[in-house]
GUPA-85654 format. One record per residue (C-alpha): residue in one letter; x, y, z. Coordinates in steps of 0.1 Angstrom, whole numbers, padded with zeros to 4 digits, always signed. Layout:
GUPA-85654
aXYZ ...
***
This chain:
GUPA-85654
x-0140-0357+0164 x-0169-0370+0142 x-0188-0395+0150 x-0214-0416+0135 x-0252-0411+0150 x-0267-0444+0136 x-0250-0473+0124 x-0256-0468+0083 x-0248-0431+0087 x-0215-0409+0083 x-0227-0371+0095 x-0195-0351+0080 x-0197-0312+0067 x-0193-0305+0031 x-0203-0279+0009 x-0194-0247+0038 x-0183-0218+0024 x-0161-0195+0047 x-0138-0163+0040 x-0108-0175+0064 x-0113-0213+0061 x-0081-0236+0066 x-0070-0268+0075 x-0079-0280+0111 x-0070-0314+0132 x-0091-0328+0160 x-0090-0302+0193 x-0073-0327+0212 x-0048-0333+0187 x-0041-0369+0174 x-0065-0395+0176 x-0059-0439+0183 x-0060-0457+0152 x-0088-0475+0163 x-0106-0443+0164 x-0094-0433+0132 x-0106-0464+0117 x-0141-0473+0136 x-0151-0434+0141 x-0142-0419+0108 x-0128-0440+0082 x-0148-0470+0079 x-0184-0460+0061 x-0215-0475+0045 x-0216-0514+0039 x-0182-0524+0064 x-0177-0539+0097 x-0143-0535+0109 x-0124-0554+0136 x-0091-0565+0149 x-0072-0527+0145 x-0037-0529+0150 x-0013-0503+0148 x+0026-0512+0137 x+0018-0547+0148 x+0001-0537+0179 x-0033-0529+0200 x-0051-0500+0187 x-0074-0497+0214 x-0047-0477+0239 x-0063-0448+0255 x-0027-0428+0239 x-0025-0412+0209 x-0003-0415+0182 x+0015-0385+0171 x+0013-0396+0135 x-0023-0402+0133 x-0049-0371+0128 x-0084-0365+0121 x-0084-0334+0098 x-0113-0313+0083 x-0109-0294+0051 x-0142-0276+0052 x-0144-0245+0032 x-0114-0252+0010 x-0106-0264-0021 x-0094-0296-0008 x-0114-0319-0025 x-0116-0343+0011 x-0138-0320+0031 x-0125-0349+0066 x-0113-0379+0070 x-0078-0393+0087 x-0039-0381+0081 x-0012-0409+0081 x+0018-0392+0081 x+0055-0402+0087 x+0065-0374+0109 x+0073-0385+0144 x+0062-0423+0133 x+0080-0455+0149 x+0101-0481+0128 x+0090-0502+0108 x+0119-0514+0092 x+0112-0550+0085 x+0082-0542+0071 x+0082-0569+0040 x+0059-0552+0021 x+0071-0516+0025 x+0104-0530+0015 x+0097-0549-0016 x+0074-0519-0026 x+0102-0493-0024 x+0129-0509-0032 x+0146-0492-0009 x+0150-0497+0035 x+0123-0479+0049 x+0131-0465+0079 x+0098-0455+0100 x+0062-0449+0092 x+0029-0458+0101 x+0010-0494+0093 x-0025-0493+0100 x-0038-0531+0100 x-0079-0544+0103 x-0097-0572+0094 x-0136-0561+0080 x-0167-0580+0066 x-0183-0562+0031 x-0222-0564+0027 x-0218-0556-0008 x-0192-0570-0031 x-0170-0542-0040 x-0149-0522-0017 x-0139-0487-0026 x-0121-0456-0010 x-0102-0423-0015 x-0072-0409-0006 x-0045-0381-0014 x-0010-0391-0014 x+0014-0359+0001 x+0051-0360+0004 x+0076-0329+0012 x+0102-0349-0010 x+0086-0330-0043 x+0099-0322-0062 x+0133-0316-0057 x+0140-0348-0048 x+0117-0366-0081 x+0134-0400-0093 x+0158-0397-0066 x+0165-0431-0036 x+0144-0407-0014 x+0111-0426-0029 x+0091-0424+0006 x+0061-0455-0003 x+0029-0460+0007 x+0003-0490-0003 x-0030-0502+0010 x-0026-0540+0008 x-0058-0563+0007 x-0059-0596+0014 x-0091-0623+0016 x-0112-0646-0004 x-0108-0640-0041 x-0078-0623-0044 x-0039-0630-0052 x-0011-0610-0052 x+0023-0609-0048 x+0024-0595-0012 x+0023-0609+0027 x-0011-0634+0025 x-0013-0634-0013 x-0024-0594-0006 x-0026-0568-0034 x-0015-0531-0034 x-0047-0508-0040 x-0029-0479-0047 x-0017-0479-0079 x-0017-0453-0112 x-0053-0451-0126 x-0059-0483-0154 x-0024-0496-0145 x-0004-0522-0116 x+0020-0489-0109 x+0025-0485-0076 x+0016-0446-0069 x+0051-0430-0055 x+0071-0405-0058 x+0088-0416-0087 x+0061-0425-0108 x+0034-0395-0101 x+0052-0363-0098 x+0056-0329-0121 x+0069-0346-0148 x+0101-0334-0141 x+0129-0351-0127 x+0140-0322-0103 x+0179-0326-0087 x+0179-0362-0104 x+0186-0382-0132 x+0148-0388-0152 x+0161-0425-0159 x+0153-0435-0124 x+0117-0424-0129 x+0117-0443-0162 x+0131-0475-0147 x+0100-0470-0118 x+0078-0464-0148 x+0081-0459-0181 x+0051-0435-0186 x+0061-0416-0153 x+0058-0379-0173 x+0024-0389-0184 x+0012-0395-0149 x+0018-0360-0136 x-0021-0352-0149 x-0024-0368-0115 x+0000-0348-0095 x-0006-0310-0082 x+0006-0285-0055 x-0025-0264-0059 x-0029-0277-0022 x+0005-0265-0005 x-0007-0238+0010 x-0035-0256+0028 x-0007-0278+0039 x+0012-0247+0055 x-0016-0237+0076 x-0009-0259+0108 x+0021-0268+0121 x+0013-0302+0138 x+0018-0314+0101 x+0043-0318+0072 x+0042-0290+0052 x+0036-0310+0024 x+0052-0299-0012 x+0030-0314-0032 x+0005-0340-0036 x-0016-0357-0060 x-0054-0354-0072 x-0077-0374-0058 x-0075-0413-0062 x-0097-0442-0057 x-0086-0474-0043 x-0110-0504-0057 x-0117-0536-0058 x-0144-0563-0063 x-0150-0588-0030 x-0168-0613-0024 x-0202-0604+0005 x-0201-0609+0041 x-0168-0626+0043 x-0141-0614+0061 x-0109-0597+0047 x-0078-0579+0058 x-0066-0545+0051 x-0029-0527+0059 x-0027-0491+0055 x+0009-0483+0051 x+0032-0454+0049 x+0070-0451+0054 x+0100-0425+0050 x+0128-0447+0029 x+0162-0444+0030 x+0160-0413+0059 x+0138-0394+0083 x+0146-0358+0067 x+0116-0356+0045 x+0081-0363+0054 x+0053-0379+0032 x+0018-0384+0047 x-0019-0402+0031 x-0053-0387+0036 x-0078-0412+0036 x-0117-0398+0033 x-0140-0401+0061 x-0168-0424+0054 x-0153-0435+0021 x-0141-0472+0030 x-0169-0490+0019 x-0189-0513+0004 x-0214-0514-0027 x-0248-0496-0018 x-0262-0465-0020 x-0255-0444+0013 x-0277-0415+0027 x-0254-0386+0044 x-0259-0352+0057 x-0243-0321+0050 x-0251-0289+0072 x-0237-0255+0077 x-0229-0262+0117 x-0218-0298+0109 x-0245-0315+0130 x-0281-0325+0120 x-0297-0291+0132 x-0308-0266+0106 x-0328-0235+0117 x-0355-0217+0099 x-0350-0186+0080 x-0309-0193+0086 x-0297-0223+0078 x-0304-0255+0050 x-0291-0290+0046 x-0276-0311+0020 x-0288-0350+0017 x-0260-0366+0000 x-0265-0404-0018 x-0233-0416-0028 x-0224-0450-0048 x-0193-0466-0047 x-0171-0452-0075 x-0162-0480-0091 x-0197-0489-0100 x-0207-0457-0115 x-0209-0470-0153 x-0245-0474-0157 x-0276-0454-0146 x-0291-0461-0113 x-0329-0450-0102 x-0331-0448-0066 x-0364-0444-0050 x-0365-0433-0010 x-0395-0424+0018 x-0396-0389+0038 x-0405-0394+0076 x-0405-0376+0106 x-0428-0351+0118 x-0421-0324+0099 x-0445-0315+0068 x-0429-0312+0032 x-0443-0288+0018 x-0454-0268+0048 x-0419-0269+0073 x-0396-0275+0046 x-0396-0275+0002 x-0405-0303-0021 x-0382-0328-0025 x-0378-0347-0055 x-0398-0386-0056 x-0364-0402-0071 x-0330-0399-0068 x-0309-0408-0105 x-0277-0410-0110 x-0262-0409-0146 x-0234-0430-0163 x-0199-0416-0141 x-0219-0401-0114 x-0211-0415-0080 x-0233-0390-0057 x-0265-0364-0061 x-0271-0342-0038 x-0307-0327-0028 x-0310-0296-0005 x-0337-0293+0018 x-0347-0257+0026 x-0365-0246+0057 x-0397-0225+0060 x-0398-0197+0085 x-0435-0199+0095 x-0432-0180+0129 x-0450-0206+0146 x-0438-0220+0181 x-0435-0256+0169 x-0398-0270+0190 x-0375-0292+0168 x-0395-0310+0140 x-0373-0338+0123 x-0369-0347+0085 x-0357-0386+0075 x-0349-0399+0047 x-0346-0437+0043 x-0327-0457+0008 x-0339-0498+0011 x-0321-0515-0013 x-0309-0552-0024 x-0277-0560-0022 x-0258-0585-0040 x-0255-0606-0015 x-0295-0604-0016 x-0295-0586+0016 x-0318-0559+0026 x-0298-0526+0033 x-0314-0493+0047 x-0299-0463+0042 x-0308-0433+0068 x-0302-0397+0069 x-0322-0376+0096 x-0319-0336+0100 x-0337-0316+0126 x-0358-0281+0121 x-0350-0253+0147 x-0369-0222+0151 x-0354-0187+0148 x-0345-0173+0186 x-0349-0145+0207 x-0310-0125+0212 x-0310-0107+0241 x-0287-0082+0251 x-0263-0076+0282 x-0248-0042+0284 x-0224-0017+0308 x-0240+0018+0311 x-0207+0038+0323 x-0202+0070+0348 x-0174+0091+0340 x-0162+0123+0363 x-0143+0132+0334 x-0143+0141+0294 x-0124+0115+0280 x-0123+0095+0241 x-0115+0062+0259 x-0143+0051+0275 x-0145+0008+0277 x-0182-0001+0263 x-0192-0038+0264 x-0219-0060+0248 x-0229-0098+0256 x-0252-0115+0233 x-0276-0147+0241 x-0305-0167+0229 x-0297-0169+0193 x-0267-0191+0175 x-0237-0184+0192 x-0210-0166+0180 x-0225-0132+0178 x-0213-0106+0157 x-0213-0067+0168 x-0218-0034+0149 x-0218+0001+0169 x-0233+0030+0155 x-0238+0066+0171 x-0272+0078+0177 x-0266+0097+0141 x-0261+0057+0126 x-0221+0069+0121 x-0204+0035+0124 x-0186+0033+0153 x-0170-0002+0154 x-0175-0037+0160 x-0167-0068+0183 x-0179-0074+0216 x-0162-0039+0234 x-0154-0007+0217 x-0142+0024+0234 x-0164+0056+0232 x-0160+0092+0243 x-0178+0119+0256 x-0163+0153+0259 x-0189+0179+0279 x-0216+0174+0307 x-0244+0151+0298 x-0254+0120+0279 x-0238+0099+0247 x-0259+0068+0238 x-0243+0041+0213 x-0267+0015+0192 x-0252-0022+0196 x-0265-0041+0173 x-0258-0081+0176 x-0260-0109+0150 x-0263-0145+0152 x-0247-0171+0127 x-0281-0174+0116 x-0290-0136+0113 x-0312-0134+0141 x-0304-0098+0154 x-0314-0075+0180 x-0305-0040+0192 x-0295-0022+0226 x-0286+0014+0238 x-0253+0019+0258 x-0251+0053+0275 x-0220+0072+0287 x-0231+0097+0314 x-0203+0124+0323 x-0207+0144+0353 x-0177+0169+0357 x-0168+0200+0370 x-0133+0208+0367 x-0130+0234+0338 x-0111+0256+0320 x-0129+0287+0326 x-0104+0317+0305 x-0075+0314+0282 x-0057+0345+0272 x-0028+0358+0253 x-0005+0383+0241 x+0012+0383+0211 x+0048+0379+0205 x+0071+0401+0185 x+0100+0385+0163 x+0116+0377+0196 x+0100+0358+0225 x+0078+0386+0241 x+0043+0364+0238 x+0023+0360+0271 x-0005+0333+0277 x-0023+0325+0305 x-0051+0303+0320 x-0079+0304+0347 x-0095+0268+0359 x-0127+0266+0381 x-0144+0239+0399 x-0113+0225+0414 x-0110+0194+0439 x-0079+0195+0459 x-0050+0217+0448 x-0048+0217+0412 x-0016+0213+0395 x-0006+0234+0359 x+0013+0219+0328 x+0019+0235+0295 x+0035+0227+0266 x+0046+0243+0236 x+0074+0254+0213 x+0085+0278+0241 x+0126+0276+0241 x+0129+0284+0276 x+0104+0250+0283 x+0090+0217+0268 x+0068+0217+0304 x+0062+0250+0324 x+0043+0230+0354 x+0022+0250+0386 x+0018+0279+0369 x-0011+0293+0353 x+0011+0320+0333 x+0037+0312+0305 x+0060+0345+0293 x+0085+0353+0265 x+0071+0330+0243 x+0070+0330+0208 x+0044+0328+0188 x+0028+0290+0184 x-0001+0267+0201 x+0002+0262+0237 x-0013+0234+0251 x-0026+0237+0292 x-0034+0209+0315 x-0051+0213+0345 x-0051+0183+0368 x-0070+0179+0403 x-0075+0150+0428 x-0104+0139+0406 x-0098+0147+0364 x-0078+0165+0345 x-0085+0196+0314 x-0070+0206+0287 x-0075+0231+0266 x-0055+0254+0235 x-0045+0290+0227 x-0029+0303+0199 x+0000+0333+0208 x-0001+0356+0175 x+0031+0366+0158 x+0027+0405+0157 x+0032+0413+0118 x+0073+0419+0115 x+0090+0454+0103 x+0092+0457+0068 x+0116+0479+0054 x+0105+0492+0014 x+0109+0528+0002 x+0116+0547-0036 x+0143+0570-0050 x+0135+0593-0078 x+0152+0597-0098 x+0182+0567-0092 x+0208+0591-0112 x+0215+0625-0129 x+0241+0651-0127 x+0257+0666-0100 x+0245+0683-0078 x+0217+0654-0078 x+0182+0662-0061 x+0165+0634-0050 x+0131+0625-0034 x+0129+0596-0010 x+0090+0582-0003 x+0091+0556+0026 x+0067+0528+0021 x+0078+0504+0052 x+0050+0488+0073 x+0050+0477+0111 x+0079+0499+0123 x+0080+0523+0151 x+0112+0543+0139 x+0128+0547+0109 x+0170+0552+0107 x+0181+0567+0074 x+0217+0565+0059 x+0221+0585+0031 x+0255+0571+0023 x+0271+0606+0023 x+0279+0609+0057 x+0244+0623+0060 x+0222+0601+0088 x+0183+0610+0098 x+0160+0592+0126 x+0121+0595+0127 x+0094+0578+0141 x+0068+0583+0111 x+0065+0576+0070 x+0072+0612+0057 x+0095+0616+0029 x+0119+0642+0021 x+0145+0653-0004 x+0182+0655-0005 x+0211+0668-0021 x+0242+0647-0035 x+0271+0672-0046 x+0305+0659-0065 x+0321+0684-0089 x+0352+0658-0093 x+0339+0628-0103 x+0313+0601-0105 x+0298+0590-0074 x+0277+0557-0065 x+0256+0560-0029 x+0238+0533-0013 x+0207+0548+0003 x+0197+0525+0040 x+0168+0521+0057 x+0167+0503+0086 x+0129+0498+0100 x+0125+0486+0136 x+0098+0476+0156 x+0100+0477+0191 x+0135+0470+0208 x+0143+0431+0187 x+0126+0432+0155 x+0143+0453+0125 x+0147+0449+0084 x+0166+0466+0064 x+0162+0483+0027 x+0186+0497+0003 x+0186+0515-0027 x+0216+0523-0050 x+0222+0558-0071 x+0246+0576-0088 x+0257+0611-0093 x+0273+0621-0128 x+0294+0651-0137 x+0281+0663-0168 x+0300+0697-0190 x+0318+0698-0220 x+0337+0665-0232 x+0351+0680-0263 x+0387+0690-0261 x+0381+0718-0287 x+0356+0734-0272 x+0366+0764-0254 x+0350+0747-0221 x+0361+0718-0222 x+0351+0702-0186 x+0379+0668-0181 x+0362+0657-0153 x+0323+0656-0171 x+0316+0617-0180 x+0287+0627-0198 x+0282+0659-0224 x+0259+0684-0217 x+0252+0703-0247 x+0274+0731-0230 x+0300+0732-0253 x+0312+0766-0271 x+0335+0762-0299 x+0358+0791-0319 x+0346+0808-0357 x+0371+0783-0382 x+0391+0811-0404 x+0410+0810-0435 x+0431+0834-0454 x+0447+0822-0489 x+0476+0839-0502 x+0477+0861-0540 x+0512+0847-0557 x+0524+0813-0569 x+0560+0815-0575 x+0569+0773-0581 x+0608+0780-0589 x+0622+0761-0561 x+0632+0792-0535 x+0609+0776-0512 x+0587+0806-0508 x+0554+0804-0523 x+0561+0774-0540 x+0528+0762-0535 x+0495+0776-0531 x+0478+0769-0499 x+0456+0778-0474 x+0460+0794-0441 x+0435+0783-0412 x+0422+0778-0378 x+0397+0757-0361 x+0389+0740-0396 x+0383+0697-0398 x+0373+0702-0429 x+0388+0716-0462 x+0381+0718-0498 x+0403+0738-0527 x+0389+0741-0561 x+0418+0761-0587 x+0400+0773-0618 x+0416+0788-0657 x+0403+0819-0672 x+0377+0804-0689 x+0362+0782-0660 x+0374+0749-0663 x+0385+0733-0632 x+0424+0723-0631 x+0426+0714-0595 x+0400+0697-0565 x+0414+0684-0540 x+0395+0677-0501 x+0408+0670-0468 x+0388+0649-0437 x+0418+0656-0417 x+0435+0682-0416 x+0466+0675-0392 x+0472+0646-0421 x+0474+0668-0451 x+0460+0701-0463 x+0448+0708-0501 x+0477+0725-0518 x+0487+0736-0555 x+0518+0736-0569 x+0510+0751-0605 x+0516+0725-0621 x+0516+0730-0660 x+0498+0758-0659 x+0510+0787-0676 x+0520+0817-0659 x+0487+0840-0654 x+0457+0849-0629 x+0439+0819-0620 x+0404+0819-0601 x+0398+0800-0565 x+0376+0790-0544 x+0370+0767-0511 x+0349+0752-0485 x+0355+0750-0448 x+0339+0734-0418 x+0345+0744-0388 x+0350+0723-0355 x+0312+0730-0345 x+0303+0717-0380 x+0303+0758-0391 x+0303+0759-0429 x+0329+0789-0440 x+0333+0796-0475 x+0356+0816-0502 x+0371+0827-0534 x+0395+0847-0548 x+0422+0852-0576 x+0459+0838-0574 x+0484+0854-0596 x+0511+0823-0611 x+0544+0834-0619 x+0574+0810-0630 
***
């Protein structure tokens, strides 16, 4: 806990800056509300006496469970320390008058702090954070847990026990400061009228209410985890010097226990008008060190007189030398209208001189009110940088190994120490007190340990890992595996202790862990992993088993189809085979043991035929593939049924084809008189598709043209028609089935 060194001095630590910093509570947990009160509450200008706690002796040697000294250091918590009052596990103080007439409702139990004290000055100020779990869900609901500090003494009137009045109340206003009247500003599972019946302006008031804090809150679990809370408030009011008055501190739960509410209080903040001297440092005592660490002197006035400016001149003693052991401070301290503290840092110099612990103090004399003479004092004390020294382990291993325990133990600076590891090559190799190296052949691996003091102070050792084996792996060998599991591997160990045992491991399918043997066979191919272990280490070493490149079956036909009989020539392009079975799809079948091609005959007279040429490529007895290759033989002829040799059974026409001469004869006479014989005039023919008749008169003139495409349809004939009887003149055009072109004339005799 803290305490305080002289009597006008509160030594507390502000102003540290950390990465993890969080809530804390004294080591021992709680502390006796006399504790709380004389040891960290009360500060500059009071003299308290007469603690009580619920209506009874402070001074018992047991703790109250309620009751905690807390540090905030580092945070955002604007109370860096000072003393928790919280509800949780607090007795009953049901009949509490003053509880009760502030809530409005039965309180049920809670902590009442009680002391009498004597002011030099004549104001009395203090601050404090009201915290309940009850926000906000349950805003202007019954649940309004209350708190009050309730003075009493010379001067003042109020309406509670012994004329006492509450100090905490709304800023500028008599409101009491409660849930229901400094909150969110919104009215959560409850009706907002109750908050407006507690206090008209209760939405206004949440510029006084946050729960920026809650996670602070969270961080320990001997406290409420508090939902909310508000700013930071001032409790003030003017007294009359040295007389003596009496103070309760109260908090209670009303209406029920399920909800928690709890009061900080600052440390050193109960007190009276003067100007007081503290110190801030970084290790929270009065020891700085030079070329590490500074100090903050603090002069603080009570906030309720803060509306004018105040000049405030002090002396520097000890035996350390401004200017020389530490910087310049300034002659005069001055605070400005609404300032209630100015802080001036004192530096160290880091002069490398042997000097011990030099001591800095700063002294405020001022006139009270009361015309009393009041010193203020703040001391701090100069360190010099110090010698770290380093402890190390310098291990002995039999065997390679990447876990190898290395240890480091710092001393002579400020404790704790942090560690860095590097390799000899400045690679980082970890930090903290032990790390774990390895070493992986015969010899020597040195680490750097380099270790740091809160105050930078560093210094830097050598850890060596010495290895001194001689089991080895001397030989691995293998042999590679086929497409089935024909692989081999093998391995020789030397420098053996004892009778050594074997262990391999791989993707073997006849083993996950072929033990006491140094050979492995019909493997497949893969990385095999071998162990050799003796009485004193164990090796391990790798082989890979090669896959031996598989069969591959590939070869070409030319040409893939023509007419039967069909010549082809097969070129075999496989790789990695060791015979070669052919299927010509035939019925014809051929084995060799080497790449050369060949040719081959396919005969069908009959019809179309489709073969399927195979090659089957194997290497060694296991491993084959397989190629195939599709043709076609065609019988080609004569596809023309006119032809003379016609072929029926050629799909595809040759050229071959040999056709008859077309021939027409025409007869002389046209007799049209019905007898049916030579009534008209038309041609006689063979192997015609083709034919054109032209009739022409004596003198030329065309009487009759006629043309036929198709001659099984019609054929060109004339009948005379009105022509008189006579010799008429003809002629005509034939083509023949082979597109022969066959033409004639000749003369026609009509007679009717």
């Amino acid at each position: 806990m803290m305490k305080k060194f002289l009597p006008l001095i509160v030594f507390f630590l502000v102003g540290l800056t950390t990465v993890n910093a969080q809530f804390t509570i004294n080591p021992n947990g709680a502390v006796t509300p006399q504790q709380a009160v004389q040891d960290i509450l009360v500060g500059f200008g009071i003299q308290a006496f007469n603690v009580t706690y619920n209506g009874s002796s402070a001074n018992a040697q047991n703790v109250s469970p309620s009751v905690f000294e807390f540090n905030y250091a580092g945070t955002n918590f604007p109370l860096q320390a000072g003393v928790l009052m919280q509800t949780q596990n607090a007795p009953s103080v049901l009949n509490d008058a003053d509880l009760l007439a502030l809530s409005g409702q039965n309180v049920t139990n809670g902590v009442i702090i009680e002391f009498d004290f004597i002011p030099t000055g004549d104001t009395l100020s203090f601050r404090y954070h009201f915290a309940s779990s009850e926000y906000t869900s349950y805003t202007c609901s019954n649940f309004n847990d209350v708190f009050g500090f309730f003075i009493s003494g010379p001067g003042i009137n109020g309406p509670f026990t012994n004329n006492a009045v509450n100090l905490a109340v709304v800023p500028g206003t008599n409101v009491p400061v409660a849930i229901n009247t400094v909150n969110s500003g919104s009215a959560g599972f409850n009706s907002p009228a109750t908050c407006a019946a507690a206090d008209p302006n209760w939405q206004a008031n949440s510029i006084y209410f946050t729960t920026s804090y809650n996670p602070l809150f969270s961080a320990n679990t001997q406290i409420v985890d508090f939902n909310g809370a508000t700013i930071t408030l001032s409790a003030n009011t003017d007294l009359v010097c040295n007389q003596v008055y009496h103070i309760k501190l109260a908090i209670a739960n009303a209406l029920d226990q399920a909800l928690d509410s709890g009061v900080f209080l600052e440390a050193g903040s109960f007190a009276s008008d003067a100007v007081a001297v503290t110190v801030a440092t970084v290790s929270g005592d009065t020891t700085i060190v030079e070329g590490c660490t500074d100090a903050n002197f603090i002069f603080t006035r009570p906030s309720n007189d803060v509306a004018d400016t105040l000049l405030i001149n002090y002396t520097i003693t000890g035996n350390a030398i401004e200017g020389t052991d530490f910087n310049f401070l300034p002659d005069t301290i001055i605070f400005l209208p609404g300032q209630d503290s100015v802080i001036i840092n004192l530096t160290p110099t880091q002069d490398g001189v042997t000097e011990g612990f030099e001591s800095v103090i700063i002294t405020v004399e001022l006139i009270n009110p009361c015309n009393d003479t009041i010193f203020s004092q703040g001391i701090i004390f100069i360190g010099e940088g110090p010698i770290i020294n380093i402890s190390e382990n310098d291990p002995i291993v039999q065997c390679a190994t990447d876990s190898i325990p290395l240890f480091a133990s710092a001393s002579g600076g400020y404790a704790p120490y942090d560690y860095e590891w590097t390799d000899i090559g400045g690679v980082s190799a970890g930090t903290g007190d032990t790390i774990f190296g390895s070493i992986s052949q015969n010899g020597t691996i040195s680490y750097l340990v380099t270790a740091t003091d809160q105050c930078n102070f560093s210094n830097i050792d050598t850890v060596t890992i010495t290895m001194n084996q001689t089991l080895a792996i001397d030989t691995m060998g293998t042999v590679a595996s086929s497409c089935q599991p024909t692989g081999v591997v093998w391995g020789l160990a030397t420098g053996t202790t004892g009778i050594p045992a074997f262990n391999w491991t791989g993707p073997g399918a006849n083993s996950t862990n072929f033990i006491d043997a140094s050979v492995w066979e019909d493997i497949p191919s893969g990385w095999y992993y071998f162990t050799v272990t003796d009485n004193v280490c164990s090796v391990n070493d790798s082989v890979f088993v090669d896959l031996l490149d598989p069969p591959v079956a590939s070869f070409n036909v030319s040409p893939l189809s023509g007419c039967s009989p069909l010549e082809v020539t097969i070129t075999n392009s496989s790789q990695n085979g060791t015979s070669y079975l052919w299927n010509l799809g035939d019925g014809t079948t051929n084995t060799t043991t080497d790449l050369s091609g060949f040719t081959h005959v396919f005969t069908d007279s009959l019809m179309n035929q489709a073969y399927t040429i195979q090659l089957i490529v194997q290497q060694g007895q296991f491993c084959s593939d397989t190629a195939v290759v599709g043709i076609v033989s065609t019988v080609c002829g004569c596809t023309n049924l006119e032809a003379d040799n016609y072929n029926p059974y050629a799909t595809v026409d040759d050229g071959s084809c040999i056709f008859p001469d077309p021939i027409i004869e025409a007869p002389n006479v046209l007799t049209p008189d019905g007898d049916q014989v030579n009534d008209v005039f038309e041609l006689d023919w063979l192997n015609l598709k083709s034919l054109r008749l032209v009739i022409l008169n004596r003198w030329g003139n065309v009487i009759y043209d006629e043309t036929s495409q198709d001659l099984t349809l019609s054929i060109p004939s004339w009948d005379g028609g009105d022509a008189e009887d006579g010799v008429y003149f003809y002629r005509y055009e034939g083509t023949g089935i082979a597109d022969q072109l066959l033409e004639g004339h000749g003369f026609v005799h009509l007679i009717r």
